[in-house]
C-alpha positions as CSV (number, residue, x, y, z in Angstrom):
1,X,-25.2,-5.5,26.0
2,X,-26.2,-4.3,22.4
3,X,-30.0,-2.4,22.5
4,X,-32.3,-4.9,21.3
5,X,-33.6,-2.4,18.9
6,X,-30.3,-2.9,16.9
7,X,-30.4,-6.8,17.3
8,X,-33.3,-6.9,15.6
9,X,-32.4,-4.2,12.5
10,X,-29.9,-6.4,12.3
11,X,-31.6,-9.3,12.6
12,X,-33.6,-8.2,9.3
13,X,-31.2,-6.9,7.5
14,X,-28.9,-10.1,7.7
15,X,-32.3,-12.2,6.4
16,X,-32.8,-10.0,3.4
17,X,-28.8,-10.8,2.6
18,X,-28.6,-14.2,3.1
19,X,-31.6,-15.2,0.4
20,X,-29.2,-13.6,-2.2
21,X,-27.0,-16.8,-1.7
22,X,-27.4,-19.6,-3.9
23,X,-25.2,-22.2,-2.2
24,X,-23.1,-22.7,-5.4
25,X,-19.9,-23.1,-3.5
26,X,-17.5,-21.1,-5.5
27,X,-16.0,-19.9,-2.2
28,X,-14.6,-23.0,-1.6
29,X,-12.3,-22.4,-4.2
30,X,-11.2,-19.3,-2.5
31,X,-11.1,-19.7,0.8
32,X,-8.1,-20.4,2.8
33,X,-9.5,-21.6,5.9
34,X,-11.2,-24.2,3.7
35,X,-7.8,-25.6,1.9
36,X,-6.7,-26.0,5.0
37,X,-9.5,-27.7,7.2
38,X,-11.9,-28.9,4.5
39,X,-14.3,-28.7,6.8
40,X,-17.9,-27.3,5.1
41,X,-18.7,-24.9,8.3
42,X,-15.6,-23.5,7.7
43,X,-16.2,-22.0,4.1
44,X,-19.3,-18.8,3.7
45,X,-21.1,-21.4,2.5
46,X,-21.6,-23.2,5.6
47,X,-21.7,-20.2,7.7
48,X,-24.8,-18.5,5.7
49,X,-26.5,-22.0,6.2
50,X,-25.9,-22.2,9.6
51,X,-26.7,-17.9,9.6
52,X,-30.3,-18.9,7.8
53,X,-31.1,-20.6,10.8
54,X,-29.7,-18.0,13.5
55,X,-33.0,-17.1,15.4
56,X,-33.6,-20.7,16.7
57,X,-29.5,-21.3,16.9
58,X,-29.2,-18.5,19.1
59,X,-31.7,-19.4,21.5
60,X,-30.4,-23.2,21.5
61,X,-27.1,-22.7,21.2
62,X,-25.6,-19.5,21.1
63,X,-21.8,-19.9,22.1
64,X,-21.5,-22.6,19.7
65,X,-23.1,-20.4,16.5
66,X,-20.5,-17.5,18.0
67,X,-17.5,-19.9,18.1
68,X,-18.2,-21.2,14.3
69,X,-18.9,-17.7,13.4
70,X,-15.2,-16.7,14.6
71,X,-13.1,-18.9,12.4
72,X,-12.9,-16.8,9.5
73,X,-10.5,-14.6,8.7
74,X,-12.9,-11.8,7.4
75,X,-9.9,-11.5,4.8
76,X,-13.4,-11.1,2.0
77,X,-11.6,-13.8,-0.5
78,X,-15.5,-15.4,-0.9
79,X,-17.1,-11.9,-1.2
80,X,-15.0,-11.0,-4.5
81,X,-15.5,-14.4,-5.7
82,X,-19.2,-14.7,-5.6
83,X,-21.1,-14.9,-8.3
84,X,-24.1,-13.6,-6.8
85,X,-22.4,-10.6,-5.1
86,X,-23.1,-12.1,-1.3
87,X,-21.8,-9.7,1.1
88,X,-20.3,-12.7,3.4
89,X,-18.0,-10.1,5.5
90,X,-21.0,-7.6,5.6
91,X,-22.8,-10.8,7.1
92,X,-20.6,-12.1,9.3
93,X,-19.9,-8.8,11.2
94,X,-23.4,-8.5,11.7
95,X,-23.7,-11.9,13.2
96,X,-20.9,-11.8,15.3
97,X,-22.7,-8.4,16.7
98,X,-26.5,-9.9,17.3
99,X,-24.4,-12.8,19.1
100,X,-22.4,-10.9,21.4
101,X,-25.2,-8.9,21.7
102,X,-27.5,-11.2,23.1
103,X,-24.6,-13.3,25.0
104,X,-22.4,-10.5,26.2
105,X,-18.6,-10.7,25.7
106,X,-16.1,-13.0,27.5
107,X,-14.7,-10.9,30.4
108,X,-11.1,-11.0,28.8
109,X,-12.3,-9.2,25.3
110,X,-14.3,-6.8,27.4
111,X,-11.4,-5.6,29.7
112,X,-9.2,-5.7,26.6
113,X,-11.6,-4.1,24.1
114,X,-13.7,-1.3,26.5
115,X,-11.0,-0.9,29.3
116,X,-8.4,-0.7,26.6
117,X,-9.2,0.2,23.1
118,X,-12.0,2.1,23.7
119,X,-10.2,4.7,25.8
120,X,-7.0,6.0,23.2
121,X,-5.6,7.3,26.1
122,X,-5.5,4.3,28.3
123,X,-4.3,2.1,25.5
124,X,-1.5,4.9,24.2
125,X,-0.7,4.6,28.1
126,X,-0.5,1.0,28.2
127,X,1.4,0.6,25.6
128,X,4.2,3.0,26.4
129,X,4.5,1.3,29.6
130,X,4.7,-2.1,27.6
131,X,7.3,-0.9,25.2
132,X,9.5,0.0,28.3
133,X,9.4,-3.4,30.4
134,X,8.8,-5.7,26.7
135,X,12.9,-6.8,27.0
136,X,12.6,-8.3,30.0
137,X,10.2,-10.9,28.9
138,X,11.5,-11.1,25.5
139,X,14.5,-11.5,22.7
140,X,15.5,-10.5,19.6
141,X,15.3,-13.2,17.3
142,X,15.8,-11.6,13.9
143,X,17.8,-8.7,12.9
144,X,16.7,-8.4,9.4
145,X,13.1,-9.2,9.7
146,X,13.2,-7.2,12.9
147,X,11.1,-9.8,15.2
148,X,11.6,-10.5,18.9
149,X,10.5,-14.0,20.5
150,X,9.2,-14.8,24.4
151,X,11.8,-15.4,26.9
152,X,9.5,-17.7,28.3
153,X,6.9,-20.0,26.2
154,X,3.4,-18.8,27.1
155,X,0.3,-19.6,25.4
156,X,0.5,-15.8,23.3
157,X,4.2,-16.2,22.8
158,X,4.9,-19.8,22.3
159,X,6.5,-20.3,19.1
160,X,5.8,-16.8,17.7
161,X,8.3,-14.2,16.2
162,X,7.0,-11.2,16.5
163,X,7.4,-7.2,16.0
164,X,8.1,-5.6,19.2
165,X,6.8,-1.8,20.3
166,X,8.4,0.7,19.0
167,X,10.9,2.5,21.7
168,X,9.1,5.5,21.0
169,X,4.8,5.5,19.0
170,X,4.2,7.7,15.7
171,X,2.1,9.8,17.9
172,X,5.0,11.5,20.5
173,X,7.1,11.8,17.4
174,X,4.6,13.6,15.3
175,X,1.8,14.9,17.8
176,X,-0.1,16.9,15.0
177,X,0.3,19.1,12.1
178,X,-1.6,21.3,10.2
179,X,0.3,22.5,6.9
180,X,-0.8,23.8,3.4
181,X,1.8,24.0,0.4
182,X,1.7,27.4,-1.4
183,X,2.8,25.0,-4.8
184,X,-0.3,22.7,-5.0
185,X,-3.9,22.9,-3.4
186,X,-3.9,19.4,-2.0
187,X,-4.2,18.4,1.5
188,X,-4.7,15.0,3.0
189,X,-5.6,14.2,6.9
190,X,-3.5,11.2,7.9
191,X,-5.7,8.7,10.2
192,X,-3.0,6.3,11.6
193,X,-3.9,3.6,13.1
194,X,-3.1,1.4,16.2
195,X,-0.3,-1.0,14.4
196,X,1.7,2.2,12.5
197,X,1.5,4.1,15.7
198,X,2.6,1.4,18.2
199,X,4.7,-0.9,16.0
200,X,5.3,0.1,12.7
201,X,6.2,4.6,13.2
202,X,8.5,4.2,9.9
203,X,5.5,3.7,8.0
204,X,4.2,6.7,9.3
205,X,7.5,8.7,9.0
206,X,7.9,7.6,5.4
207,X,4.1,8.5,4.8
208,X,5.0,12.0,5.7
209,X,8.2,12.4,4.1
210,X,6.2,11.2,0.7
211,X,3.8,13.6,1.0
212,X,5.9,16.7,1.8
213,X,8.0,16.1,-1.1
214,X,4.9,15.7,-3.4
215,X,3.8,19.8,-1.3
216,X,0.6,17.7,-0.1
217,X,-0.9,19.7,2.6
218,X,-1.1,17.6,6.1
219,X,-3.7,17.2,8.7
220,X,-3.0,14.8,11.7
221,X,-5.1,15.5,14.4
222,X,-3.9,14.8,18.0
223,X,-5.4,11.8,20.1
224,X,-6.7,9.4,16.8
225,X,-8.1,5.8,18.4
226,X,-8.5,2.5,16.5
227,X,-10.4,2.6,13.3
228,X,-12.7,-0.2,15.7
229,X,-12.6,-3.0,13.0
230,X,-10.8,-5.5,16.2
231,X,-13.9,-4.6,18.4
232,X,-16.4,-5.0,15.3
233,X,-14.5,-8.5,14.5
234,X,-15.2,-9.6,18.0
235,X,-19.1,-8.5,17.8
236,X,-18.5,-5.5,20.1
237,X,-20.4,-2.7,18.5
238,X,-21.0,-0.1,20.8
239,X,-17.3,0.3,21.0
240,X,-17.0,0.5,17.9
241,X,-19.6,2.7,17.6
242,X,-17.5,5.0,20.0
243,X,-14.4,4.7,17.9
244,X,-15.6,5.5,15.0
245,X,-17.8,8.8,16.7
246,X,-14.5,9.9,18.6
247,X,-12.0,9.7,15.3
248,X,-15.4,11.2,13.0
249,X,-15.2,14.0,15.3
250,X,-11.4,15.0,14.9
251,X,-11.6,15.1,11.0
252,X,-15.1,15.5,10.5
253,X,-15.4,19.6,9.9
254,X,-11.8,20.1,8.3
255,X,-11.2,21.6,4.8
256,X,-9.3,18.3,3.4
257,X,-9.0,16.7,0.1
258,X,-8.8,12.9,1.2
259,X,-8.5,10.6,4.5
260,X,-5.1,8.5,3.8
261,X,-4.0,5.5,5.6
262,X,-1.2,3.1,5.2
263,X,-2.9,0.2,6.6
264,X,-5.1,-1.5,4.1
265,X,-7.5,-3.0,6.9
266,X,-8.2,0.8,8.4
267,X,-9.0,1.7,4.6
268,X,-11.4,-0.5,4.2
269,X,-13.0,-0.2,7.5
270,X,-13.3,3.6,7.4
271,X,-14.6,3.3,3.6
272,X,-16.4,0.1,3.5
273,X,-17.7,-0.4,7.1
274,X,-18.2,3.1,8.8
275,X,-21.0,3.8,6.5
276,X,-22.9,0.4,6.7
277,X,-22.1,-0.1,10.9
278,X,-22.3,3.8,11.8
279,X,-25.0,4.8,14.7
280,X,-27.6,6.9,13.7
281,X,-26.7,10.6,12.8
282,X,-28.4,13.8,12.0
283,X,-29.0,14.5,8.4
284,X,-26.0,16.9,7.9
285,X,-23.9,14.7,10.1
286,X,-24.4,11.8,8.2
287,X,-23.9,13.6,5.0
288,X,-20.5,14.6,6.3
289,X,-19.3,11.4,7.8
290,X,-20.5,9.8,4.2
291,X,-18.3,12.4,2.1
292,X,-15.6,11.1,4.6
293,X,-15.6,7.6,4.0
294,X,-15.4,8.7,0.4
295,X,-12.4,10.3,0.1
296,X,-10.8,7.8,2.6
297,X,-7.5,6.0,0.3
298,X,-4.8,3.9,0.4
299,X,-1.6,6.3,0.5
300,X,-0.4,4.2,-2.4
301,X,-3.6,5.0,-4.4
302,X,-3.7,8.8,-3.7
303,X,0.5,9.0,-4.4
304,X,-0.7,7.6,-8.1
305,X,-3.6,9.3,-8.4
306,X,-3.7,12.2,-7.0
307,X,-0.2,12.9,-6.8
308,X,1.2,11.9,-9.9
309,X,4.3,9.1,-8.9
310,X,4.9,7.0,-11.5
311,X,6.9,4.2,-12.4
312,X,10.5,4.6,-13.6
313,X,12.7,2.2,-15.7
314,X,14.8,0.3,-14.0
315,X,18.4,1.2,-14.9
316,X,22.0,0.1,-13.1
317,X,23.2,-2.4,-11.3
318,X,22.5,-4.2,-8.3
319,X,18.7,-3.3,-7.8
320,X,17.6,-4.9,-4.7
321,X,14.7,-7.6,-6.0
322,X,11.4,-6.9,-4.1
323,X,8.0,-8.7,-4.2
324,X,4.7,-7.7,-3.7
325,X,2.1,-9.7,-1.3
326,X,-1.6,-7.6,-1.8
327,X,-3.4,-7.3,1.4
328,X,-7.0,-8.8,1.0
329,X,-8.7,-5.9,2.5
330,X,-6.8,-3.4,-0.4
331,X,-7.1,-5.8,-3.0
332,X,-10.5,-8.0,-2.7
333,X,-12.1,-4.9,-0.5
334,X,-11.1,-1.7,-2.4
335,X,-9.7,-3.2,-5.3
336,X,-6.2,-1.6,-5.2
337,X,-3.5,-3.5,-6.4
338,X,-1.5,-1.4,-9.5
339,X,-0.8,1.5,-7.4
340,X,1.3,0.0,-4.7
341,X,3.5,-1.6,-7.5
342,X,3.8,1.5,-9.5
343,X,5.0,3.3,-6.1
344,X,7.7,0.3,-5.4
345,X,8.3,0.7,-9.5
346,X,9.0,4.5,-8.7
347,X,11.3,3.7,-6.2
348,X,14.8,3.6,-6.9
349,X,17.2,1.0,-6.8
350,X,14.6,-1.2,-6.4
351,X,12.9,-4.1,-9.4
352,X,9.6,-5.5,-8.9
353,X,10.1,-9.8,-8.7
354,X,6.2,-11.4,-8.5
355,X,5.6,-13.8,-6.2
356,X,3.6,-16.5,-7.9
357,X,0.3,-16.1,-5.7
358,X,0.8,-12.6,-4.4
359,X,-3.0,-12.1,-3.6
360,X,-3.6,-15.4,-1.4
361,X,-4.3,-14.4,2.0
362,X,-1.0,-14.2,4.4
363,X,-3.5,-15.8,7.4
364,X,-3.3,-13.3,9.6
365,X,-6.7,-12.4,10.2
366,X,-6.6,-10.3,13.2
367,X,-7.6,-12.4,16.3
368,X,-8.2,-15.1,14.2
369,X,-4.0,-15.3,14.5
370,X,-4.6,-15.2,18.5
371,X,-7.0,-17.8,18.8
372,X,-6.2,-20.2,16.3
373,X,-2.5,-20.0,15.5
374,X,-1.8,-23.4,14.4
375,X,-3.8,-22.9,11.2
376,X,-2.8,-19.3,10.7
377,X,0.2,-20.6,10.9
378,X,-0.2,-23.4,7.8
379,X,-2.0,-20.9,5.6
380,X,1.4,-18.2,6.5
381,X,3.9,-20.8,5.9
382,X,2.4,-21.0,2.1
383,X,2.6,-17.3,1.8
384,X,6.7,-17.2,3.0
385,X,7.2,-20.4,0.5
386,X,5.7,-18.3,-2.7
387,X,8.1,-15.1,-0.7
388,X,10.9,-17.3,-0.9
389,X,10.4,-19.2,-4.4
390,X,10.5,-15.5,-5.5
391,X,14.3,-14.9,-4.9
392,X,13.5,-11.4,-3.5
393,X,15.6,-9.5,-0.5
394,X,12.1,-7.7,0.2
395,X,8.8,-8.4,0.4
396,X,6.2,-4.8,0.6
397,X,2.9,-4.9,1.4
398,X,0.8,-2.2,2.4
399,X,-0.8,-3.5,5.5
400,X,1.0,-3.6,8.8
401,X,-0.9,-6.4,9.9
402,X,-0.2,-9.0,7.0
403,X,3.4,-7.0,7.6
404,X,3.3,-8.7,11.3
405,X,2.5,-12.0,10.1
406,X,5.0,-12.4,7.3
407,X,7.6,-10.9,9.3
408,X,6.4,-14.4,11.8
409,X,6.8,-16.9,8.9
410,X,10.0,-15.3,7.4
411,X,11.6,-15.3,10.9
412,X,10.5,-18.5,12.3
413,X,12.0,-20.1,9.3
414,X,15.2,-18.4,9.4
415,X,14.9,-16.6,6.7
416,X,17.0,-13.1,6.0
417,X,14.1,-11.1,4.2
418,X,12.9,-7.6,5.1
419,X,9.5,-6.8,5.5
420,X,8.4,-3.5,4.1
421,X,5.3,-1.4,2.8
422,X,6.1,0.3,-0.1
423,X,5.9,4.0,1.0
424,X,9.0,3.1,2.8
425,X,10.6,2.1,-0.1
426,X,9.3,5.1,-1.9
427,X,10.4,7.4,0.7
428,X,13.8,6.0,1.0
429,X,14.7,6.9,-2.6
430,X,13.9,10.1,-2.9
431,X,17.2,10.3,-0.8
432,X,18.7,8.7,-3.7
């Protein structure tokens, strides 16, 4: 259970946020769960009125407030539309951690998120061992999109396409490295991240590849864990806690320019939510996991930046069309959006084709996808009909996760699109 010490910080600090909302309901607009339920406890709105109310609710009625509190996607669509700068995510991760905190978590979340992902041992473990027996209880379903479907319905399978482990993680192909370029000063520490590692290793090959070419020193300590965001989501904060201590720890004292990622929601998380969610440090150590959670970017962003890619002019024939879908977290969060398309722009034989909406929320959510499919389900199908109005072989986006779910929609449907993230794209041409 949580110290009560914290519950009540928390407690204080989530009453001194809420007042700040004036009830105005522009995130109706906004949010996706909303155009899909209607329902008013379903939009920040209702959630900060039910929130404003939390100390009696919790003592009445705990599970109930928990379970309302946990249909959200946390995908921050509400956040950058307020007009009085309400934190809602901020708010709702803090409410999700009093609750659990004062009810404990279910016994399947704690097995899954402190037997499992609090140990990056065990779960690197786990999941090699999954990867080797996954064909027996499933099939491939798409070639293109690269999904795999359940043998056998069961409730986490039933109707899902999904990516299947990769035959062999990011982590035994690259272990670590430790390099410096004698023709440019930079050097980057690559944190991972479970997704790239476990399912999606080409991202991290390609993010490599990109930054050798560019002589960008690398840093990729062995034995990274989550970033912690699942356990955070699910109100679990000492694990977090010890996630983001145990990956702190492996970069915290090395001589590097920036902290990239590939994965939008780990960028956010390490940048946005280490800082406000971190334990208590010492005064230097706080100073230096601060500075981190500075220099933590988007690969995309420090390629642009930092790097100097930029976009060429698209000459030839037969340019494969590719759209862009912006994760929330990169775009609403961190507000990155120009430098993923300059990188696809850079890549060549490929032409940026817009998707009409392309920063509506794919409806992946995290566990919101696993416990309430149906509906991420609706709000992905909109996502794959903009995808597919757009006339493009590809569809990039620099988040594995809304990567996952698009690659569901797309696959389910039948449809022969790739799903990408752009340094793949990037990394591909410089073959070219």
């Amino acid at each position: 259970m949580t110290d009560m010490r914290a519950i009540a910080r928390m407690m204080k600090e989530l009453e001194d946020q809420l007042v700040v909302c004036m009830r105005c309901g522009m995130c109706q607009s906004v949010c996706p769960l909303y155009e899909q339920t209607g329902r008013e406890a379903d939009v920040a709105r209702g959630k900060l009125a039910l929130l404003d109310g939390l100390m009696n609710e919790m003592f009445s009625d705990p599970e109930g407030t928990f379970e309302r509190l946990n249909r959200c996607l946390l995908c921050g669509s509400c956040a950058a539309n307020c007009p009085s700068g309400v934190s809602a995510m901020e708010i709702f991760l803090k409410a999700r951690a009093i609750l659990a905190g004062y009810i404990g978590l279910p016994p399947a979340k704690r097995i899954v998120l402190r037997g499992m992902l609090a140990h990056p041992e065990v779960f690197d473990s786990l999941a090699q061992w999954g990867a080797k027996f996954q064909k027996i209880f499933t099939k491939p379903a798409s070639k293109v999109v690269g999904t795999s479907c359940g043998r056998i319905d069961t409730p986490l399978t039933a109707g899902r396409h999904f990516r299947p482990l990769a035959k062999k993680p990011f982590h035994l192909e690259i272990p670590s490295m430790d390099t410096r370029s004698e023709k440019t000063p930079l050097k980057a520490g690559i944190f991972v991240g479970c997704l790239i590692d476990k399912f999606f290793p080409e991202v991290g090959r390609a993010t490599v590849k990109a930054l050798k070419h560019h002589n960008v020193g690398i840093f990729i300590p062995p034995g990274q864990g989550c970033c912690g965001i699942p356990a955070l989501s699910s109100g679990d904060l000492p694990t977090f806690e010890k996630l983001l201590l145990h990956n702190f720890g492996l970069f915290a004292d090395q001589d590097i320019d920036a902290l990239l990622t590939s994965c939008a929601t780990c960028t956010m998380t390490i940048k946005e939510v280490w800082p406000k969610f971190a334990p208590k440090l010492s005064g230097e150590r706080r100073k230096a996991l601060d500075a981190l959670c500075e220099k933590t970017m988007d690969i995309g962003e420090f390629l642009v930046k930092r790097a100097g890619v930029e976009a060429l002019e698209p000459t030839g024939d037969g340019l494969v069309p590719v759209t862009y879908h912006d994760p929330c977290h990169l775009k609403k969060s961190l507000g990155v959006f120009k430098e993923p398309r300059t990188l696809i722009k850079a890549s060549k034989g490929y032409s940026l084709k817009e998707m009409s909406q392309p920063d509506k929320c794919c409806g992946m959510g995290g566990s919101f996808n696993l416990q309430y499919y149906s509906i991420s389900k609706k709000i992905g199908d909109l996502k794959r009909e903009d995808i597919e109005r757009s006339g493009a072989k590809i569809v990039a986006t620099g988040c594995p996760a809304c990567m996952s779910q698009i690659s569901d929609m797309l696959s389910s449907a039948g449809l022969e699109i790739a799903v990408k993230h752009p340094v793949e794209l990037y990394a591909e041409s410089l073959e070219k």
